[in-house]
C-alpha positions in Angstrom: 20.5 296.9 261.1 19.4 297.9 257.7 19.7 294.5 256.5 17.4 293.1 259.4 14.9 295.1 258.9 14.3 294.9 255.1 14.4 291.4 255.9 12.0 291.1 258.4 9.8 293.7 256.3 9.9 290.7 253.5 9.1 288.2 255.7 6.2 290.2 256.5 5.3 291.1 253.0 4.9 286.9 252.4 1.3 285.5 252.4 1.4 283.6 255.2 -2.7 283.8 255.6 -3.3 282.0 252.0 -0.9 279.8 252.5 -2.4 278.6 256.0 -6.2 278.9 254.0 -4.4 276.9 251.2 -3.3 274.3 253.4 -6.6 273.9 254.7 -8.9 273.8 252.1 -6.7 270.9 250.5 -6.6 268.7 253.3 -10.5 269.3 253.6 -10.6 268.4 249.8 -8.6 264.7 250.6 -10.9 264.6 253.6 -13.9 264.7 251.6 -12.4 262.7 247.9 -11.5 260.1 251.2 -14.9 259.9 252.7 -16.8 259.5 249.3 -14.5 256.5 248.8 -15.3 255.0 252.1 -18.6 255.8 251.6 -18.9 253.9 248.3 -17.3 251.3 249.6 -20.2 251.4 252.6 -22.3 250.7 250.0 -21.0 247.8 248.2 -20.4 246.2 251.2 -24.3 246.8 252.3 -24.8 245.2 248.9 -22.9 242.1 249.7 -24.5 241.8 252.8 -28.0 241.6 251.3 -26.8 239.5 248.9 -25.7 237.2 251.6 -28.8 237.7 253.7 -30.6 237.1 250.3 -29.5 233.6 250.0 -25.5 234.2 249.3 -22.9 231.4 249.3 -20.9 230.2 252.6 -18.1 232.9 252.4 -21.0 235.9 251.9 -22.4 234.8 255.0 -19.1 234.7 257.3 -18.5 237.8 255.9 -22.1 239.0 257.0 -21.3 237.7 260.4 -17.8 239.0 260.4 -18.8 242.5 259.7 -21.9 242.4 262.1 -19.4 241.1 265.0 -17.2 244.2 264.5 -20.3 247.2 263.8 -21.3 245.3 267.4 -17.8 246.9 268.6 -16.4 243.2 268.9 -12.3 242.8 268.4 -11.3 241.6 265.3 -10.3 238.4 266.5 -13.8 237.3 268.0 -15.4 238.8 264.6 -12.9 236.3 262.4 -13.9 233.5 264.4 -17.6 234.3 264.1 -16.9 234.6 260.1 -15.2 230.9 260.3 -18.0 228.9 262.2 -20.6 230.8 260.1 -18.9 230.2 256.7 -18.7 226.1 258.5 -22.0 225.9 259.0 -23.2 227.0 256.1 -20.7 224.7 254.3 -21.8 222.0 255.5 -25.6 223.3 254.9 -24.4 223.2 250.9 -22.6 219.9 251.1 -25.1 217.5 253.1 -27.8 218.8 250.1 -29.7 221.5 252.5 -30.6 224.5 250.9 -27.9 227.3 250.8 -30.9 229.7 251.1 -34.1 230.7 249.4 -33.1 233.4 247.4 -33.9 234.9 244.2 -31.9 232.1 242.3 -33.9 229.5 244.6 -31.7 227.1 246.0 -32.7 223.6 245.9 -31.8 220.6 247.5 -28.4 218.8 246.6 -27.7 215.2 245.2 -27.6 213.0 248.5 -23.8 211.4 248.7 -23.7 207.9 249.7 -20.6 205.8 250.9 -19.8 203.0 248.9 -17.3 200.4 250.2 -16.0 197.3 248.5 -13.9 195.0 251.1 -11.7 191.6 251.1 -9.9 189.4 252.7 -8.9 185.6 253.2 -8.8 183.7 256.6 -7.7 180.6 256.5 -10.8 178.6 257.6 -13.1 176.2 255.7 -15.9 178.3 253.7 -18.3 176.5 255.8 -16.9 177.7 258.9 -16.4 181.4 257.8 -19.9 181.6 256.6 -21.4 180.2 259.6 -19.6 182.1 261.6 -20.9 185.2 259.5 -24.1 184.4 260.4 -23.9 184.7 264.5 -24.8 188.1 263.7 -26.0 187.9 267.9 -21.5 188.1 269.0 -21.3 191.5 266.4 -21.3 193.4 269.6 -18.4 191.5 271.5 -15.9 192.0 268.5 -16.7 195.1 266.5 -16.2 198.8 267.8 -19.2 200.4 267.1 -22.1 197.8 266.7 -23.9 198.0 270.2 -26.4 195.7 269.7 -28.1 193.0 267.6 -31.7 191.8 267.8 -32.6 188.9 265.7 -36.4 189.7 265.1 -36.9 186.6 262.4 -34.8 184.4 260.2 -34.8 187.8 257.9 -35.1 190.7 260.1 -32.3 191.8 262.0 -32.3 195.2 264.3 -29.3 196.9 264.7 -28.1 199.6 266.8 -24.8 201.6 267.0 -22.9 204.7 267.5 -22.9 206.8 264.1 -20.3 209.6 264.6 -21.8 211.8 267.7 -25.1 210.0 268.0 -26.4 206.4 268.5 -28.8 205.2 265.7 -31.3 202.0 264.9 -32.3 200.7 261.7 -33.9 197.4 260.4 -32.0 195.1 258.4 -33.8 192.5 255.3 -31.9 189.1 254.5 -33.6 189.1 250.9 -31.3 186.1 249.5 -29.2 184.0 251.7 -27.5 180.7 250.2 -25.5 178.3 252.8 -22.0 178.8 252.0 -22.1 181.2 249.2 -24.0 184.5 249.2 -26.0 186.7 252.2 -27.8 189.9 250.4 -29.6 192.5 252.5 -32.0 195.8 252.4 -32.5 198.2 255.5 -34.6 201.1 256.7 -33.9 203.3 259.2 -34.7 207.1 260.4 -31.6 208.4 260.1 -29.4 206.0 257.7 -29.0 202.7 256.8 -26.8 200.2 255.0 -27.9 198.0 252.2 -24.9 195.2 251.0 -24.0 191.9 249.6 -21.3 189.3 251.2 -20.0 186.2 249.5 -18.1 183.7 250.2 -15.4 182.2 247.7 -13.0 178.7 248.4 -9.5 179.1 247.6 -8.4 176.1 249.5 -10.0 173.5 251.7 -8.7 175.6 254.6 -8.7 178.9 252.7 -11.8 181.2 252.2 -12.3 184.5 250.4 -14.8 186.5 251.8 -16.0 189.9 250.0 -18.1 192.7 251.1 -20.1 195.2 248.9 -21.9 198.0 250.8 -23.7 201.4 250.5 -24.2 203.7 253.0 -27.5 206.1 253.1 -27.2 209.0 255.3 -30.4 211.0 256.7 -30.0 213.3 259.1 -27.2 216.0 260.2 -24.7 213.9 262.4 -24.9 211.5 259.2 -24.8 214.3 256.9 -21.9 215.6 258.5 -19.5 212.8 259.5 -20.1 211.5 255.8 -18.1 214.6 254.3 -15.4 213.4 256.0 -16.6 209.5 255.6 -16.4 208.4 258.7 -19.0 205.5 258.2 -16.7 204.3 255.4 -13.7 204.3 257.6 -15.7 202.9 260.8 -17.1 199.7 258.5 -13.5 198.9 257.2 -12.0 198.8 260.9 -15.5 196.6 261.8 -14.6 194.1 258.7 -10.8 194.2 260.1 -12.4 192.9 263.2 -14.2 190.4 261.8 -11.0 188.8 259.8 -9.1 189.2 263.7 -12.0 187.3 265.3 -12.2 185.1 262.7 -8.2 184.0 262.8 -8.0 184.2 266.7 -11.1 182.8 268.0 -12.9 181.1 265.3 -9.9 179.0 263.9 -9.1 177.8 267.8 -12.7 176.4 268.1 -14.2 175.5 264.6 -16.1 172.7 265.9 -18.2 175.1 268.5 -19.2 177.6 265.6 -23.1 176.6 264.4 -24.2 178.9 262.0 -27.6 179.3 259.9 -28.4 176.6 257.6 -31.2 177.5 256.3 -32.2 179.4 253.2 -33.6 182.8 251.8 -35.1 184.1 248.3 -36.8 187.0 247.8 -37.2 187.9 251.6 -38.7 184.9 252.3 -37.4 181.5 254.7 -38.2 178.7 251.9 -35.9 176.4 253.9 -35.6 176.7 257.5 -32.7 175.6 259.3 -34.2 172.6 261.1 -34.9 171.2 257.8 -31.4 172.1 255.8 -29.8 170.3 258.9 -32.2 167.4 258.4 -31.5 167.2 254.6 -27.3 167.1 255.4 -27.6 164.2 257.9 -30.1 162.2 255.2 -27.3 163.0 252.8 -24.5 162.5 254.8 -26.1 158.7 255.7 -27.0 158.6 251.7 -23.1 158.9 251.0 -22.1 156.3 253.9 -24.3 153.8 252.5 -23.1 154.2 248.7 -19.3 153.4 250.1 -20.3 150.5 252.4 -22.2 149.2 249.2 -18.9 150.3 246.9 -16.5 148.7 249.2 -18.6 145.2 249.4 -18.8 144.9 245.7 -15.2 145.7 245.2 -14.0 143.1 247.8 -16.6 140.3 246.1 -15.5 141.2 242.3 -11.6 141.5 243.0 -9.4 138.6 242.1 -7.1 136.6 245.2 -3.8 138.2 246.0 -0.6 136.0 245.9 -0.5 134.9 249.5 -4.5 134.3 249.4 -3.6 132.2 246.4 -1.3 129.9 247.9 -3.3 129.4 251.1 -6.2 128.0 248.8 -4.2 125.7 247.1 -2.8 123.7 249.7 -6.5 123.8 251.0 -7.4 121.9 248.1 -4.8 119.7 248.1 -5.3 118.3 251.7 -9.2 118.2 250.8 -7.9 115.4 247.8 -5.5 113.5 250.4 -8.1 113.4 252.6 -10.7 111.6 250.2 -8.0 109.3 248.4 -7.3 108.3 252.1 -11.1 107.1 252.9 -11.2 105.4 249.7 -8.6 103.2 250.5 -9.6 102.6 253.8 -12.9 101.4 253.0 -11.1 99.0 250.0 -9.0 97.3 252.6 -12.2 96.9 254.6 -13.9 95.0 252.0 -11.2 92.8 251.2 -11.3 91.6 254.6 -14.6 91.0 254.9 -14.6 88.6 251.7 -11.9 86.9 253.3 -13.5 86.1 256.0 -16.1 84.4 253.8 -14.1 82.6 252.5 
């Protein structure tokens, strides 16, 4: 009993109080070193989101959007998916040469990206025939993918319309040099694009034609913009050309004599000879040619000398031509003899 009570009376000599008021103040001391910390973080974040409303790259401002998305009590999940299509958007602001925002720094506009695409490929068709078909720029629609339409304004002017990415656009195409068999080279305008290029066409073979393509791609506008980070135009002109060389060796090979293509010619986007009169010149040509072999062939068959068979057949000509005169003459001496006998 002794025992238990000098223990208890040492328990109760212990500074229980303090402790407990020790305890306390201490976790109100982390309570407050934790909200200074959160606190200056607070403010470096406020920072970054002026920054960002200032002008700040793509990742500042799906940050921005992020953090707004969750002070708007918003789950985290929603907020991260506001962040991404912000931080897209302004990506692709940056990238298609918008401005990333005014800012202190002043962003300007960036360099404007243009496709360039270099194509080839051989079909096995006379040059003439590949080129003219080329040039039935009118059957584009019934063989490409894209191309919706083709209005021939002029010898030189062309109007095109076709589905660019999401949208459908127009633009105005300029033959300003077109050669017959060897070269087309063109300029466009349009509001929101257009393609300027060069094709020519190269014999390999009598039945085997090279054809090459050389094209730029302007984009203006932000379906352009857009589908050209990813080059879509670039990948839809390739599968065009690969429909061209299909229509080519399918339908054009099967009925080469039914393809009439434009013979005529362009320099400096102007017609200085039209196709009535590059048809006309061929068939005076053509009849030129004709009449310089008939001419050839007479004078070789009157210069060349008699063949074997053609010399044998003259010389027993000639010698029934003698018999027959040696005959007469002595015919006509036996007739004379008898009339002097007679005389007589």
């Amino acid at each position: 009993m002794t025992e238990t009570g000098s223990s208890g009376g040492k328990s109760q000599d212990l500074p229980v109080e303090e402790l407990k008021k020790a305890g306390r103040e201490f976790v109100q001391a982390l309570m407050v070193r934790t909200l200074e910390q959160a606190g200056g973080r607070i403010a470096g974040l406020t920072e970054r989101l002026n920054d960002a409303a200032e002008g700040g790259g793509a990742g500042k401002q799906a940050a921005a959007a992020g953090v707004k998305k969750l002070a708007e009590g918003e789950s985290p999940v929603k907020a991260g998916l506001s962040a991404g299509a912000a931080g897209a958007k302004a990506k692709v602001k940056e990238a298609v040469g918008g401005k990333g925002g005014g800012g202190k720094k002043g962003g300007g506009g960036g360099k404007l990206k243009v496709t360039n695409i270099s194509e080839q490929f051989d079909v096995g068709l006379p040059r003439r025939i590949a080129y003219d078909q080329w040039t039935q720029f009118a059957d584009y629609p019934s063989f490409t993918k894209k191309v919706e339409s083709v209005e021939q304004e002029s010898d030189e002017k062309i109007n095109w319309r076709a589905q660019i990415f999401l949208s459908h656009r127009t633009w105005e195409s300029t033959i300003i040099e077109q050669v017959p068999d060897e070269r087309i080279v063109w300029r466009s305008k349009g509001p929101k694009g257009y393609v300027d290029g060069a094709v020519t066409f190269h014999e390999l073979a009598p039945s085997m034609t090279r054809i090459l393509l050389v094209a730029e791609y302007h984009p203006d506008g932000f379906f352009e913009k857009t589908a050209n980070l990813w080059r879509a135009q670039g990948r839809r002109l390739r599968l065009d050309f690969k429909h061209i060389k299909r229509h080519m060796m399918t339908q054009t090979l099967l009925k080469q004599e039914e393809v009439e293509g434009w013979r005529g010619e362009i320099r400096d986007g102007e017609v200085v000879k039209t196709h009535e009169d590059a048809l006309k010149e061929e068939e005076e040509a053509k009849s030129r040619e004709e009449g310089q072999e008939r001419e050839e062939d007479q004078a070789s068959e009157e210069g060349r000398e008699p063949e074997e068979g053609e010399r044998d057949q003259t010389a027993e000509e000639q010698e029934e031509g003698e018999g027959g005169e040696n005959g007469s003459a002595k015919a006509e001496d036996k007739e004379k003899e008898k009339a002097e006998g007679a005389k007589v």
